[in-house]
C-alpha positions as CSV (number, residue, x, y, z in Angstrom):
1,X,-80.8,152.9,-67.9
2,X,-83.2,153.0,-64.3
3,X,-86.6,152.6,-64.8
4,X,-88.5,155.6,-64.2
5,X,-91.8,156.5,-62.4
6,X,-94.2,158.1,-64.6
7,X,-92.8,161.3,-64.4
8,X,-89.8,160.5,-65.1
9,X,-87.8,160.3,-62.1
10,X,-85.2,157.2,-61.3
11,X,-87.1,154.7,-59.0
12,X,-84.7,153.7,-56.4
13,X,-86.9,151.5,-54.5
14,X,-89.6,149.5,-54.7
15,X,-93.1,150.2,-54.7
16,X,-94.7,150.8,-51.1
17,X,-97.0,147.5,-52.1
18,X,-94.2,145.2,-53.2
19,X,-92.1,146.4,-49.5
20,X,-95.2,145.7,-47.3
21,X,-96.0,142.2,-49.4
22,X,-92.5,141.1,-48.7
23,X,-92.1,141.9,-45.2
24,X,-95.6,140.3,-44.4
25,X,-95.1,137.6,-46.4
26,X,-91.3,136.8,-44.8
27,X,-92.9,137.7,-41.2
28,X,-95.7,135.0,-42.3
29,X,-93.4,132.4,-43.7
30,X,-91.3,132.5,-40.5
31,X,-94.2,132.2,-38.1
32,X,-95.6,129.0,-40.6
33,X,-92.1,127.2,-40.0
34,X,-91.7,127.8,-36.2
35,X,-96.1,126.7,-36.1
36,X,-95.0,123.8,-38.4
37,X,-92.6,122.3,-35.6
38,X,-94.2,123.0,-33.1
39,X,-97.7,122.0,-33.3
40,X,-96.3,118.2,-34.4
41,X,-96.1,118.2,-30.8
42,X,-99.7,119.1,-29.6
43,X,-102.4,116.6,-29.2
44,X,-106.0,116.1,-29.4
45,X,-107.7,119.3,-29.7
46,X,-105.1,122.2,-29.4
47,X,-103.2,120.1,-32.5
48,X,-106.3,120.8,-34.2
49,X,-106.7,124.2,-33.9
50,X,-102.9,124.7,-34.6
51,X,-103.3,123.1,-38.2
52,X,-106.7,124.5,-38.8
53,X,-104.4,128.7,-38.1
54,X,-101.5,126.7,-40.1
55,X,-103.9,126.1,-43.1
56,X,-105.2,129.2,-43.0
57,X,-102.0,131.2,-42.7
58,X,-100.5,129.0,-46.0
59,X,-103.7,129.7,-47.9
60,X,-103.2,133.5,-47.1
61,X,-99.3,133.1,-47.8
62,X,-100.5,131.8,-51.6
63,X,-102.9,134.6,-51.9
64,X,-100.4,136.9,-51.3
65,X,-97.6,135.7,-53.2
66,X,-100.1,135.2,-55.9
67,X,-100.6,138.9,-55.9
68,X,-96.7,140.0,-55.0
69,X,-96.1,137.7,-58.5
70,X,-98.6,140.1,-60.4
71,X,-97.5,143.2,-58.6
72,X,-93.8,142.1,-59.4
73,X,-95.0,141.9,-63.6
74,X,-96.7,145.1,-63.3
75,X,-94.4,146.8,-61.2
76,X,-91.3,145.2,-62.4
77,X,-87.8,145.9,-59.4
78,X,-85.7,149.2,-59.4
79,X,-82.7,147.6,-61.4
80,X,-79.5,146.4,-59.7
81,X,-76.7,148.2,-58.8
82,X,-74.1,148.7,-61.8
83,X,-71.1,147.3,-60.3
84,X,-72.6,144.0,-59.3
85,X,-70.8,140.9,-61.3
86,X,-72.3,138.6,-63.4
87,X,-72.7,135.3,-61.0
88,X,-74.4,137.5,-58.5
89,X,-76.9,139.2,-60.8
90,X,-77.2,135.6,-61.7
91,X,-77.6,134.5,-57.9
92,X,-80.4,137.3,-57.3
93,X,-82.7,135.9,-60.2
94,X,-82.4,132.5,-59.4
95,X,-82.9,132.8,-55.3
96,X,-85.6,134.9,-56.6
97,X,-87.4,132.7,-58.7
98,X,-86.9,129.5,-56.0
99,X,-88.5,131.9,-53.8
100,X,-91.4,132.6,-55.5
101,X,-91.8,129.3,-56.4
102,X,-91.8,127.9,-52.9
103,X,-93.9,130.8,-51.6
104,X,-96.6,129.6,-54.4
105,X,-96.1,125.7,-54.2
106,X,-95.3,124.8,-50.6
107,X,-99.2,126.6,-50.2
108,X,-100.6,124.6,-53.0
109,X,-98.3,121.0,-52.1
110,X,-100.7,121.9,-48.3
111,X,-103.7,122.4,-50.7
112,X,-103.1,119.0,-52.6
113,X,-102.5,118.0,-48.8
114,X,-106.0,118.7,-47.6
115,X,-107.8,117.7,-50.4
116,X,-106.2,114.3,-50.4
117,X,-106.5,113.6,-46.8
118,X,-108.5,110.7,-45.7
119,X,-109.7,112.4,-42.9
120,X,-111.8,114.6,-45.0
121,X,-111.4,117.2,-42.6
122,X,-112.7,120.8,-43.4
123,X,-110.7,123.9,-43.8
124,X,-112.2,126.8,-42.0
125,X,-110.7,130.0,-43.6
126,X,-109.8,131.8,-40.4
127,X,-113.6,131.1,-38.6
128,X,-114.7,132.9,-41.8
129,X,-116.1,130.1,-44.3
130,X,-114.8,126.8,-45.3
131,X,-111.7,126.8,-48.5
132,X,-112.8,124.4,-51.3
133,X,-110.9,121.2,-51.5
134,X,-109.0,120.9,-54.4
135,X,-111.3,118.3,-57.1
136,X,-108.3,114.8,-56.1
137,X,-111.0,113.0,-53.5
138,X,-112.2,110.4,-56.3
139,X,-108.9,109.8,-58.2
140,X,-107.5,106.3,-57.9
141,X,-103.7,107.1,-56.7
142,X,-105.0,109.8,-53.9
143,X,-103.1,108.0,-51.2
144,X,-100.0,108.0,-53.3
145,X,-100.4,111.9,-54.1
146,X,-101.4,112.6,-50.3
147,X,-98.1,111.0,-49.4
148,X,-95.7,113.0,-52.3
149,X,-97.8,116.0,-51.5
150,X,-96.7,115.7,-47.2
151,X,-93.4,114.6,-48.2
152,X,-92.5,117.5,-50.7
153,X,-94.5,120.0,-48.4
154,X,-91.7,119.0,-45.6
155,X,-88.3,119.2,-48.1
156,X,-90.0,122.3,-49.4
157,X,-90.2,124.0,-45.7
158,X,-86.1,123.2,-45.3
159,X,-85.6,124.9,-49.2
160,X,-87.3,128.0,-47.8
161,X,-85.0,127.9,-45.1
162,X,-82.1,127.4,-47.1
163,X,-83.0,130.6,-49.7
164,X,-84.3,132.2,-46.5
165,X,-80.5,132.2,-45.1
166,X,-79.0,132.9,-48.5
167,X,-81.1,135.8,-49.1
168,X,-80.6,137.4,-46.1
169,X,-76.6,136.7,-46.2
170,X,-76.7,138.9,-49.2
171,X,-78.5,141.5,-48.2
172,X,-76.4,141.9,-45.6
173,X,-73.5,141.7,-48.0
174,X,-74.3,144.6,-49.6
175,X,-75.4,146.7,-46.8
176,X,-72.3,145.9,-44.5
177,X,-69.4,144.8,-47.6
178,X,-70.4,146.3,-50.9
179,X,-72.2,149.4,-49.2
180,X,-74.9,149.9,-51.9
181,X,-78.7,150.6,-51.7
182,X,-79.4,147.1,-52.4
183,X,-80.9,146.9,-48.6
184,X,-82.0,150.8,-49.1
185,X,-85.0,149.5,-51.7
186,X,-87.0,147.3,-49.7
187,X,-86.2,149.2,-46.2
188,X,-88.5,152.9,-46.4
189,X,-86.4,154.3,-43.4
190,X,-82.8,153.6,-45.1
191,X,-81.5,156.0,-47.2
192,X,-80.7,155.0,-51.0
193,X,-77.5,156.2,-52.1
């Protein structure tokens, strides 16, 4: 059975929230990986800046995905099409979940990151005001967690890759193989079959 809107019609697509949340949140997640790499190369006080707009941009990320995970709940996905098999539907839920997973921990591992640092260097929320550390300065085994914390933020960043490339392959799988709406649903200006 489709879910319905409240008047009863089949919803075909997601909400107009959920689409803009996902393509601003993929648009953000892309321009964190490609800043990631590339300001390991800057120095002195352009390195700075980069990781002061690359702290910024992941605390934004986890706001958002906080709020696409509670949009998702309330708003729960137009279902799957009928003829997909068993290991896909299977597939979808589980690059799903490792996606919102990473979109909410690789922000918080940065968190952890910051508020473990030595440096004790403030985070200034886009010029705006400065993001509370995390409450880890005083524990005993800081280092240790600032070092797990960078390490997992890095394997984390190649995972999101991974799904990234997996996701995408099967969207494109149903659009150009399977021809369903799957792509329809979360594109306004494709037509759902």
């Amino acid at each position: 059975m489709r879910e319905t809107w409240s008047g009863g019609k089949p919803r075909d697509t997601y909400t107009l929230v959920a689409i803009l949340l996902h393509w601003v949140i993929a648009a953000a997640i892309v321009v964190q990986i490609l800043g990631g790499w590339a300001m390991e190369d800057l120095k002195g006080a352009e390195k700075f800046q980069a990781f002061q707009l690359h702290k910024s941009a992941g605390l934004t990320i986890l706001l958002l995905s906080l709020f696409r995970l509670f949009w998702r709940i309330a708003n729960p996905p137009p279902p799957l099409p009928a003829g997909m098999k068993g290991w896909e539907i299977g597939a979808a839920k589980f690059t799903h979940f490792a996606l919102y997973a990473l979109m909410i921990g690789i922000p918080l591992g940065g968190w952890v990151i910051i508020s473990t640092s030595p440096y004790n260097i403030a985070t200034n929320y886009w010029g705006l005001f400065e993001w509370p550390r995390l409450p880890l300065a005083d524990l005993p085994w800081r280092k240790e967690l600032n070092e797990i914390a960078k390490a997992g933020h890095g394997a984390a960043a190649w995972g999101v890759i991974g799904l990234f490339v997996i996701h995408v392959g099967a969207a494109l799988k149903h659009m150009f193989v399977d021809e369903d709406d799957v792509m329809a649903r979360m594109l306004p200006f494709m037509r759902v079959k």
